[in-house]
Backbone bond lengths (Angstrom), bond angles and torsions (degrees), N, CA, C in turn:
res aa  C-N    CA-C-N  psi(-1)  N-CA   C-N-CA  omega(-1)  CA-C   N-CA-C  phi
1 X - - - 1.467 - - 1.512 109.66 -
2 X 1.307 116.05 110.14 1.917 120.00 159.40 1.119 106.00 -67.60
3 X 1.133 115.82 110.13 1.898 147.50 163.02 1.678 121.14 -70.23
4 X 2.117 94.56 -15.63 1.502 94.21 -171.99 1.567 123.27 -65.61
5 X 1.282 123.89 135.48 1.598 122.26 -174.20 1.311 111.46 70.60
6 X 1.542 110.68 -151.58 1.406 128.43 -167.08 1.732 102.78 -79.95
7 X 0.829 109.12 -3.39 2.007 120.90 -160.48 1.878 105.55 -111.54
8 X 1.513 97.22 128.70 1.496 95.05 156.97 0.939 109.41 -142.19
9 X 1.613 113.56 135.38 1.615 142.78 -146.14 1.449 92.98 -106.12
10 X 0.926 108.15 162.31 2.213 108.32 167.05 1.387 95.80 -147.31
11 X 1.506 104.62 121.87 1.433 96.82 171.09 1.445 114.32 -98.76
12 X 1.561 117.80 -154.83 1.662 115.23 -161.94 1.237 134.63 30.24
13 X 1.594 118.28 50.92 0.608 138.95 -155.01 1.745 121.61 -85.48
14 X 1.162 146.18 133.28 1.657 109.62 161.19 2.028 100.38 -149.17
15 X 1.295 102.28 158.85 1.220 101.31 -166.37 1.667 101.56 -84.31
16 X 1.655 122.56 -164.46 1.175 112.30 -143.93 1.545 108.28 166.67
17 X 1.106 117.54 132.44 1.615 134.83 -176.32 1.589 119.13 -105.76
18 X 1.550 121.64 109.47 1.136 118.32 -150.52 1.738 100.36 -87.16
19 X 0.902 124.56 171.81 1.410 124.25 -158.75 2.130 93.19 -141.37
20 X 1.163 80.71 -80.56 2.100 83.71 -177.01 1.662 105.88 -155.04
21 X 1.324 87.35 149.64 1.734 102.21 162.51 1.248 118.03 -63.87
22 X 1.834 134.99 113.34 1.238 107.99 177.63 1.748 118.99 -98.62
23 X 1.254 108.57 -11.01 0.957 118.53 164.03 1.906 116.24 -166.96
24 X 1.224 122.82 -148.92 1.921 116.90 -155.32 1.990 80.57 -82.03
25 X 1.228 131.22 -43.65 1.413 128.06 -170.07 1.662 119.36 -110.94
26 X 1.067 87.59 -0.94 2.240 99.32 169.41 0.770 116.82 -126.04
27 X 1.308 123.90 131.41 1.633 126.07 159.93 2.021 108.05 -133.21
28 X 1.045 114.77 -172.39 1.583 144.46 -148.48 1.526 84.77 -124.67
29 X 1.522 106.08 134.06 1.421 110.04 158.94 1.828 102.17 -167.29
30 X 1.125 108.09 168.90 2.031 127.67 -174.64 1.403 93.48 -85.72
31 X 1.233 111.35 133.41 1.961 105.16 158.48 1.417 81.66 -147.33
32 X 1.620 95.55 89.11 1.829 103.81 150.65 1.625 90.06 92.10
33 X 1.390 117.74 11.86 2.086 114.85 173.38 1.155 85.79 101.59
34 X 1.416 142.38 -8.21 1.640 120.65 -164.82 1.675 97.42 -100.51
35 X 0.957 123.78 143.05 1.824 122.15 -179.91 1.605 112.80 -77.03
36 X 0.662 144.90 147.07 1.778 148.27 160.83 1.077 126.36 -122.76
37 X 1.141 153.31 154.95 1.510 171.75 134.91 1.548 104.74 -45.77
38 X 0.925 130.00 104.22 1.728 141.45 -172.86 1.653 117.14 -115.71
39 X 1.232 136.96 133.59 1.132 142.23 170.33 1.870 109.79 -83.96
40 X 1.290 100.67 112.85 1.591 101.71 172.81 1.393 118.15 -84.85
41 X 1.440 141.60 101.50 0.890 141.71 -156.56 2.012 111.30 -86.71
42 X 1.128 106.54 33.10 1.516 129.42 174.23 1.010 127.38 -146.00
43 X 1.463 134.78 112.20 1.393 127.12 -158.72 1.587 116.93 -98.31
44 X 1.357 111.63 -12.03 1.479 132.15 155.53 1.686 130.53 -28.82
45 X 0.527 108.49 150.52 1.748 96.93 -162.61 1.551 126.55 -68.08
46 X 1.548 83.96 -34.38 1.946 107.70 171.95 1.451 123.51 33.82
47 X 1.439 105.95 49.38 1.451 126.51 -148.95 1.714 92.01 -84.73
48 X 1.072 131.85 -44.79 1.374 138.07 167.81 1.729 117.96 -52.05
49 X 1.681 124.07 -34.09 0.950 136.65 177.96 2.060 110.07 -82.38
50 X 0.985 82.60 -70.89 1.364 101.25 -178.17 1.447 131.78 -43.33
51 X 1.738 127.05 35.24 1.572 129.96 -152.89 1.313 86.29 -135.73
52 X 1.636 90.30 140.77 1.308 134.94 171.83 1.414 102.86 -26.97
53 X 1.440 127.51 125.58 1.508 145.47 176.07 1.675 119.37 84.95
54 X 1.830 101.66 7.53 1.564 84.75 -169.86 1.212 103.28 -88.44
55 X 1.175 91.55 170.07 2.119 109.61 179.71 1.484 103.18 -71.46
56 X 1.234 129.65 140.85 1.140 147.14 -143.98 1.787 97.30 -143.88
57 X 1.462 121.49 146.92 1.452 134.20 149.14 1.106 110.47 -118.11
58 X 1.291 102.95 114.21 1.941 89.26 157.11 1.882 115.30 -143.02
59 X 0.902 94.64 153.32 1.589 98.70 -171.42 1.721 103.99 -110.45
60 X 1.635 87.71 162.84 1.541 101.36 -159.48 1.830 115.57 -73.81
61 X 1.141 123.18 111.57 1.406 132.04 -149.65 1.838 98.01 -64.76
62 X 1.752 123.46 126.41 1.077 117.38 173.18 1.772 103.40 -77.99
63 X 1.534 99.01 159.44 1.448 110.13 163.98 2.059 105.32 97.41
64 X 1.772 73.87 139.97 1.683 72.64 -168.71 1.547 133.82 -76.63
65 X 1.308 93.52 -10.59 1.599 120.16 -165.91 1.371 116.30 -89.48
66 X 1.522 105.74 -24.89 1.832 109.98 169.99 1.686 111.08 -35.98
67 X 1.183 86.49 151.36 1.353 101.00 171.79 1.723 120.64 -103.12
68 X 1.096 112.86 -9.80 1.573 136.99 160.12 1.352 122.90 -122.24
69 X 1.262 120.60 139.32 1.409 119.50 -151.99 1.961 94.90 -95.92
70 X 1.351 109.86 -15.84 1.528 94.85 -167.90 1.641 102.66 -140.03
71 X 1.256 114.99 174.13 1.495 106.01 -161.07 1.513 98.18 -138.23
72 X 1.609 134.40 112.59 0.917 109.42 171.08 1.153 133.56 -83.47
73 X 1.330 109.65 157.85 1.783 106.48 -171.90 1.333 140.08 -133.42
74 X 1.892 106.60 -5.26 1.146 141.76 158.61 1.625 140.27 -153.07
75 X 1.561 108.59 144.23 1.275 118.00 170.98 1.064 143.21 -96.36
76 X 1.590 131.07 127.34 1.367 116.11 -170.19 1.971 97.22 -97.54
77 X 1.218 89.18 122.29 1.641 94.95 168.25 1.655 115.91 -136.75
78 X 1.734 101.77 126.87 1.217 123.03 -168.06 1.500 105.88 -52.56
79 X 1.680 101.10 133.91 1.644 102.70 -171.49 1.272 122.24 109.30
80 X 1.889 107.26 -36.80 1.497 99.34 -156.71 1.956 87.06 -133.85
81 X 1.190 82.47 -9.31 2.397 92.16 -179.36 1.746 92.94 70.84
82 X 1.569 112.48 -151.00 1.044 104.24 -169.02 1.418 125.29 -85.15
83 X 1.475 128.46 155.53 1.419 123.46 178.01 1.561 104.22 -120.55
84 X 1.064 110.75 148.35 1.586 117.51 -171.37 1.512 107.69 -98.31
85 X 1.461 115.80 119.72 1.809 98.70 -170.95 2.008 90.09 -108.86
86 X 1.495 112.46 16.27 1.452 89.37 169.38 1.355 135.45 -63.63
87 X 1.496 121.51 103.14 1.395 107.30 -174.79 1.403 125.11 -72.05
88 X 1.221 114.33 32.12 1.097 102.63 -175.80 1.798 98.63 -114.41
89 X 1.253 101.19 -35.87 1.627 119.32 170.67 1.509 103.20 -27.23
90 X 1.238 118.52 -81.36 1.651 100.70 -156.16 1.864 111.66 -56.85
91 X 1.237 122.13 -23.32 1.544 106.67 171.83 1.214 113.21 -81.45
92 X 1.737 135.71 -28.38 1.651 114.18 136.72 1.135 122.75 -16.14
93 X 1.258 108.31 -68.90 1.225 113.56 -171.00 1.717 125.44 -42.62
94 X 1.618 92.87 -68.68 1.374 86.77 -178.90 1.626 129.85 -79.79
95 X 1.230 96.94 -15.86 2.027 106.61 156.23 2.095 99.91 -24.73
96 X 1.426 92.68 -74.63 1.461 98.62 -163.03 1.674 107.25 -64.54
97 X 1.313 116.95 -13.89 1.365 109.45 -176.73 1.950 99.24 -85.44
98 X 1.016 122.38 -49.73 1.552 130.51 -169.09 1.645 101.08 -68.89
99 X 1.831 138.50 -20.06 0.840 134.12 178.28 1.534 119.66 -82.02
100 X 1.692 98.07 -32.44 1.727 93.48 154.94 1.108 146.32 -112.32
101 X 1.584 103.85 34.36 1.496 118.52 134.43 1.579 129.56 -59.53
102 X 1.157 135.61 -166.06 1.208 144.65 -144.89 1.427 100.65 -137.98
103 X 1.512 128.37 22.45 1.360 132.93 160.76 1.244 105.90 -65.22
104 X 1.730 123.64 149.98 0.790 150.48 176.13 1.682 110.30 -63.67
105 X 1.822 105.38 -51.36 0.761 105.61 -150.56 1.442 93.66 -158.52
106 X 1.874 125.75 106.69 1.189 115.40 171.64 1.790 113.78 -119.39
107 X 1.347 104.04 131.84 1.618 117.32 171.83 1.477 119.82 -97.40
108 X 1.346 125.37 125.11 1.622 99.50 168.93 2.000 101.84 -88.04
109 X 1.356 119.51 -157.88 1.139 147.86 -154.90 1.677 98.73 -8.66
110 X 1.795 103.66 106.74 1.647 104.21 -171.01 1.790 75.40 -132.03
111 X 1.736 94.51 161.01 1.333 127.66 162.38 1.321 127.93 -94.79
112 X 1.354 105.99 126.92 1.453 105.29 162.17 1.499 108.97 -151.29
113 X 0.837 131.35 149.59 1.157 153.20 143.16 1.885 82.55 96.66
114 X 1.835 124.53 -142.73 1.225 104.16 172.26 1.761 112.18 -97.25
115 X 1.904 111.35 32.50 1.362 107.27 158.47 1.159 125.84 -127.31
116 X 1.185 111.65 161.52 2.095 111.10 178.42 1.156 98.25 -99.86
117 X 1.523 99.01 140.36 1.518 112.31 179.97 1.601 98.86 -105.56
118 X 1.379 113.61 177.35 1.561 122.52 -174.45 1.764 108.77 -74.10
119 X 1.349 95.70 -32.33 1.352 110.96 -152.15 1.389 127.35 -130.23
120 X 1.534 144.86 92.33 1.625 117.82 -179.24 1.605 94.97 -127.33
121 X 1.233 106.30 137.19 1.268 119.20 158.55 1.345 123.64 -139.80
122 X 1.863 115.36 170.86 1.447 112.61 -166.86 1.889 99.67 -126.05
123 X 1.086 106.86 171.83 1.826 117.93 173.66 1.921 90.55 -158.37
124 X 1.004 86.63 128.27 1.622 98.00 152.85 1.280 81.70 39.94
125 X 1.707 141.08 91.64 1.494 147.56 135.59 1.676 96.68 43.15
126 X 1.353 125.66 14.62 1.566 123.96 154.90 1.333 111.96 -90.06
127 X 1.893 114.05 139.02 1.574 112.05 -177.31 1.201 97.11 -103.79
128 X 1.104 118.56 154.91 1.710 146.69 153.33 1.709 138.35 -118.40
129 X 1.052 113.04 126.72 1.489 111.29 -175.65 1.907 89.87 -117.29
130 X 1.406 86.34 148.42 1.725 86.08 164.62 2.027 92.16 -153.96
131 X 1.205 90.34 130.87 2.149 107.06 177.76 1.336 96.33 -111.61
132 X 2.058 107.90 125.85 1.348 103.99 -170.49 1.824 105.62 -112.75
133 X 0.731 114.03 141.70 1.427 106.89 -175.37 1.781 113.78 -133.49
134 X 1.338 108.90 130.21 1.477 117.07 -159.20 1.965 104.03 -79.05
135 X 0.739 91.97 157.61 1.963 101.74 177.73 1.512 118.94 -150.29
136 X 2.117 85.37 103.38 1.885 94.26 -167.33 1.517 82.09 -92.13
137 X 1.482 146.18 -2.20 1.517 108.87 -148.14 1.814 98.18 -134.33
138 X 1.444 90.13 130.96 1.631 94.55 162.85 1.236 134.00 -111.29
139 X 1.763 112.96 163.43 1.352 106.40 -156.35 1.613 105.61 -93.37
140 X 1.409 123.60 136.62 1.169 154.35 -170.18 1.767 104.01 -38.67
141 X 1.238 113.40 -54.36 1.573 126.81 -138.63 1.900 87.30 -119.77
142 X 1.774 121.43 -32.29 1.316 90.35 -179.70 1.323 99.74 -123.81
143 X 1.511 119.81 150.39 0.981 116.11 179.26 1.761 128.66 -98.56
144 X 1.223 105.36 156.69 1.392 113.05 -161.27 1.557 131.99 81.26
145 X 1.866 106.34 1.65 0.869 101.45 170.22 1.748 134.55 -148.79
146 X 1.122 106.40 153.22 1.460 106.78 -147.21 1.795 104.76 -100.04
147 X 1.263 100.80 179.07 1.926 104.45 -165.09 1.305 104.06 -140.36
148 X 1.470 111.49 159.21 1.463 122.97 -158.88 1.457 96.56 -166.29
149 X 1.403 114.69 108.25 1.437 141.44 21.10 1.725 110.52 -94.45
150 X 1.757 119.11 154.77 1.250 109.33 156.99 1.355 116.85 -89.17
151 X 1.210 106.70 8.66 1.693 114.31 -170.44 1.630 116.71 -159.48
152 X 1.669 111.77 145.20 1.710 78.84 -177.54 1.125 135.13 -88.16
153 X 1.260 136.45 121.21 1.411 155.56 135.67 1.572 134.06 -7.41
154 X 1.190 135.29 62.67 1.154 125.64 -170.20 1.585 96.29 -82.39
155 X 0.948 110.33 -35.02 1.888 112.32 168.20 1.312 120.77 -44.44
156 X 1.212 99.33 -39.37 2.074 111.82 -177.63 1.639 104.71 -77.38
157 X 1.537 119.10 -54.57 1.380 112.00 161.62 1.018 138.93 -59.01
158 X 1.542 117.60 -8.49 1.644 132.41 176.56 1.677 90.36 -80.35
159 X 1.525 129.14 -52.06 1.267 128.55 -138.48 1.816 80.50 -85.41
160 X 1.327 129.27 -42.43 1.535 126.54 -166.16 1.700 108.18 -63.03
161 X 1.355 117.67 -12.69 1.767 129.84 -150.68 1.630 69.26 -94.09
162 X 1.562 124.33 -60.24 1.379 130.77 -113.10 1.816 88.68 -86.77
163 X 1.274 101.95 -45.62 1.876 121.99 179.63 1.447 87.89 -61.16
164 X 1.465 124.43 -62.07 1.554 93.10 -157.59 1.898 121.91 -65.25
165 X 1.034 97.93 -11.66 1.550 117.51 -167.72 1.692 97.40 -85.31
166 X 1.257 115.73 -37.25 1.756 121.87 165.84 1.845 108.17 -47.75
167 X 1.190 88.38 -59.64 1.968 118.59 -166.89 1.708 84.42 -38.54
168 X 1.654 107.79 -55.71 1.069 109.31 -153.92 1.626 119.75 -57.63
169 X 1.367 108.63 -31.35 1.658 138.83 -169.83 1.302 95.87 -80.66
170 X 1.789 138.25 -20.88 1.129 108.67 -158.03 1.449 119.52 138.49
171 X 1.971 106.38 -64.23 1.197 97.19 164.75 1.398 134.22 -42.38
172 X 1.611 100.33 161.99 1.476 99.73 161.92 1.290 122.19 -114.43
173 X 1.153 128.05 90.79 1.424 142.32 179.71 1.501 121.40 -67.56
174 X 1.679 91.02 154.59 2.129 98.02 179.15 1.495 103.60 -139.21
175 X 0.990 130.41 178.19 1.491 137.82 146.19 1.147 107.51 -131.11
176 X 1.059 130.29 146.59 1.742 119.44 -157.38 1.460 80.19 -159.81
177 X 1.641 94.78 124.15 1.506 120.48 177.36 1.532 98.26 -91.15
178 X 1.172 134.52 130.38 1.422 124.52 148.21 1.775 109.67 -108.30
179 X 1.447 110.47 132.67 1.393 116.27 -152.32 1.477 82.91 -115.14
180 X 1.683 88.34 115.17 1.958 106.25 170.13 1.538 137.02 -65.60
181 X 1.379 90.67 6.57 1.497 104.69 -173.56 1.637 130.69 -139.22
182 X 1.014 135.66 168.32 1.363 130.62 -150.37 1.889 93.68 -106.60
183 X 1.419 92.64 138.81 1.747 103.26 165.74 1.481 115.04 71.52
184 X 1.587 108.34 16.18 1.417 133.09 158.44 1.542 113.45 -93.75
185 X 1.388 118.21 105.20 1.586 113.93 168.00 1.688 129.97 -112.81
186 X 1.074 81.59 7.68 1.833 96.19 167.04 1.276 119.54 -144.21
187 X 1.687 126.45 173.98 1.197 110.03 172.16 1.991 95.77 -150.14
188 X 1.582 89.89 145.99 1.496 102.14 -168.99 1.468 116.05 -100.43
189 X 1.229 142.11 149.86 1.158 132.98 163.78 1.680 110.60 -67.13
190 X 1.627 111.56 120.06 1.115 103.59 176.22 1.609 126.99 -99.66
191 X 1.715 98.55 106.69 1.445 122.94 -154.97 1.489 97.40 -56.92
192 X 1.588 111.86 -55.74 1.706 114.35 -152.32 1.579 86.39 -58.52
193 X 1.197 152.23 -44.28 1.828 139.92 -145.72 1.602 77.87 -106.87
194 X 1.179 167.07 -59.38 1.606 127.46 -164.23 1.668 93.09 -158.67
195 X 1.278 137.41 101.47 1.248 172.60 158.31 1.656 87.78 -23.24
196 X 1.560 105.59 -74.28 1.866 105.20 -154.34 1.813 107.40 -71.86
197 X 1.741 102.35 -2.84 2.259 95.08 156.19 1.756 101.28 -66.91
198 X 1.124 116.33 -50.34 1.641 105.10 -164.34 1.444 114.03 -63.55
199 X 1.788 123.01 -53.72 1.091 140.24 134.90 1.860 100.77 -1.35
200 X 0.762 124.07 -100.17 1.500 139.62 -171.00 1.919 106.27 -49.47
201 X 1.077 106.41 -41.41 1.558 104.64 173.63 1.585 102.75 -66.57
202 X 0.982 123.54 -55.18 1.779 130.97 179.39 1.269 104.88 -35.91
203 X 1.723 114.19 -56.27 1.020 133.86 -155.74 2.142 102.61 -71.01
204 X 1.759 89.91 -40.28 1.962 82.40 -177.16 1.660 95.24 -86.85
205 X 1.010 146.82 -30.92 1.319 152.23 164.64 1.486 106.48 -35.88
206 X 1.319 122.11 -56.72 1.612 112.16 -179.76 1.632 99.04 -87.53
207 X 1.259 129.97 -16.87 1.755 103.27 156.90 1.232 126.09 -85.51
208 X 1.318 130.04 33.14 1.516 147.00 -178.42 1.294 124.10 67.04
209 X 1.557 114.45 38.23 1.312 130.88 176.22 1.644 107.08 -89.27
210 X 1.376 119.86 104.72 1.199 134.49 -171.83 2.029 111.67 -67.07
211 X 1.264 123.42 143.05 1.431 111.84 -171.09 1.339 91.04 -126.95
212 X 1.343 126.38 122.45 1.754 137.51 175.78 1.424 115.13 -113.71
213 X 1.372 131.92 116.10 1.479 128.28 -170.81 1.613 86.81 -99.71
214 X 1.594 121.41 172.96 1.214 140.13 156.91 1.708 114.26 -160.06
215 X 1.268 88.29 118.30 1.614 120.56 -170.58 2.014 88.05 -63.78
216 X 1.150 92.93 151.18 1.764 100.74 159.87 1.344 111.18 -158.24
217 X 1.245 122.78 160.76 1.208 139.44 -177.82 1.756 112.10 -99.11
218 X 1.331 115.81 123.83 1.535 118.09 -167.07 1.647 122.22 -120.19
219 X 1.185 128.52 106.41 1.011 110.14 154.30 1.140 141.08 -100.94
220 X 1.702 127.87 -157.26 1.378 107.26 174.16 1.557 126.66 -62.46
221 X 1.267 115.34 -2.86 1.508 120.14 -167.87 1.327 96.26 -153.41
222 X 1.227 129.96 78.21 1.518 113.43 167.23 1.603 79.47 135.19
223 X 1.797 95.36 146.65 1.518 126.64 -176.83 2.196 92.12 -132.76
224 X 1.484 102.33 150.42 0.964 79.40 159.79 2.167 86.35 -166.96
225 X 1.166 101.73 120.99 1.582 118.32 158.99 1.253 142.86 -10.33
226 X 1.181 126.88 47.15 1.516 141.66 -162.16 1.334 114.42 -63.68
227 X 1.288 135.70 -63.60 1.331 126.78 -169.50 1.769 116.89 -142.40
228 X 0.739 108.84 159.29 1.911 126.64 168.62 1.003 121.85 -136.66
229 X 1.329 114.01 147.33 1.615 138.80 -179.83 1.291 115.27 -142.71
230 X 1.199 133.56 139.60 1.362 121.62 164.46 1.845 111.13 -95.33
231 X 1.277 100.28 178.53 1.288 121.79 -160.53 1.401 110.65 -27.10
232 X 1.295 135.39 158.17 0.996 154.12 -174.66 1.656 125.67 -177.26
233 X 1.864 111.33 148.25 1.540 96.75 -156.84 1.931 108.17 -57.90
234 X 1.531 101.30 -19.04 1.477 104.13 171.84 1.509 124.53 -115.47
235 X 1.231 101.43 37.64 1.754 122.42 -178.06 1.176 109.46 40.28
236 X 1.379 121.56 59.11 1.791 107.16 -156.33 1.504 97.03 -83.63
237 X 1.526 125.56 172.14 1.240 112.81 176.84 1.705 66.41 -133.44
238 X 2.282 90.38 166.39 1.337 127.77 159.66 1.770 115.94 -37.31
């Protein structure tokens, strides 16, 4: 993976015909009619992404000890081109965005309270936490915009309790959506799959927990960081 700039590239790459989910981190897919054993690098349900015949990326898995030789890492879905389900991508991502800022001092995976956040950094003896959370899924009925959680999260409402209770002390807190997919510029709490994330965003939102989306541009091999906005009553991003 090229990490350089706003962009991450994946090399060894080859495309690929998905077959079935076999379980939350394996699935079945064609490389060339032949079937394989694949590592899904998203444990999310991605029930909209994830169907029989779609075009598939996946790149060639490092390390000798895997038990699957390749990892998938993106979806092409009609309408929206490809979506990136690497979860690991959006805290790439924003690593390189928070390092060329003008922090003093940036850490990823810090503790506070009884959760770890992705992110703490300082400027001028001011603290900051920022929790980044990825967004493969869009909403049906409006367009351009995407939803968070695809699944429920008691982790995401632990981390929204934990920020607003920071906000309260002082910090300056974010949750920063990075949205995995193209022609998505906001992102919604998605009420119908677990009610008490939106509930709980409201809740760190009115203790001065700031919400930042960032749009990116995706292809089959490579994500790369297009725009920001801060908060808004519908978190819209650039």
């Amino acid at each position: 993976m090229d990490t350089a700039g706003s962009v991450l590239r994946y090399e060894n790459t080859v495309e690929a015909l998905f077959v079935r989910r076999l379980n939350r981190f394996a699935a079945q897919v064609l490389i060339n009619g032949y079937p394989e054993r694949v590592h899904v690098k998203n444990t999310g349900r991605l029930e909209e992404l994830l169907v029989p015949q779609a075009r598939v990326t996946l790149q060639k898995a490092a390390g000798p000890d895997r038990k699957t030789a390749w990892d998938l890492i993106s979806v092409f879905r009609p309408g929206f081109g490809w979506v990136n389900i690497d979860s690991l991508a959006p805290n790439e991502l924003m690593k390189r965005h928070l390092m060329s800022l003008d922090y003093d001092w940036v850490k990823p995976e810090h503790t506070y309270g009884s959760s770890r956040f992705d992110f703490y950094m300082e400027r001028g003896g001011e603290k900051y936490l920022t929790e980044v959370k990825g967004c493969t899924l869009a909403a049906e009925t409006e367009c351009g915009t995407g939803l968070f959680p695809d699944a429920p999260t008691e982790r995401g409402v632990k981390h929204l309790n934990e920020l607003a209770a920071a906000a309260k002390e002082g910090y300056h807190c974010e949750i920063a959506f990075v949205i995995q997919m193209n022609g998505i510029h906001r992102v919604l709490p998605n009420d119908a799959t677990q009610p008490e994330f939106g509930r709980a965003l409201i809740r760190a939102v009115q203790a001065g927990v700031q919400v930042v989306c960032y749009s990116c541009r995706v292809e089959a091999d490579s994500i790369m960081m297009t725009g920001e906005a801060e908060s808004t009553p519908v978190f819209r991003a650039k």
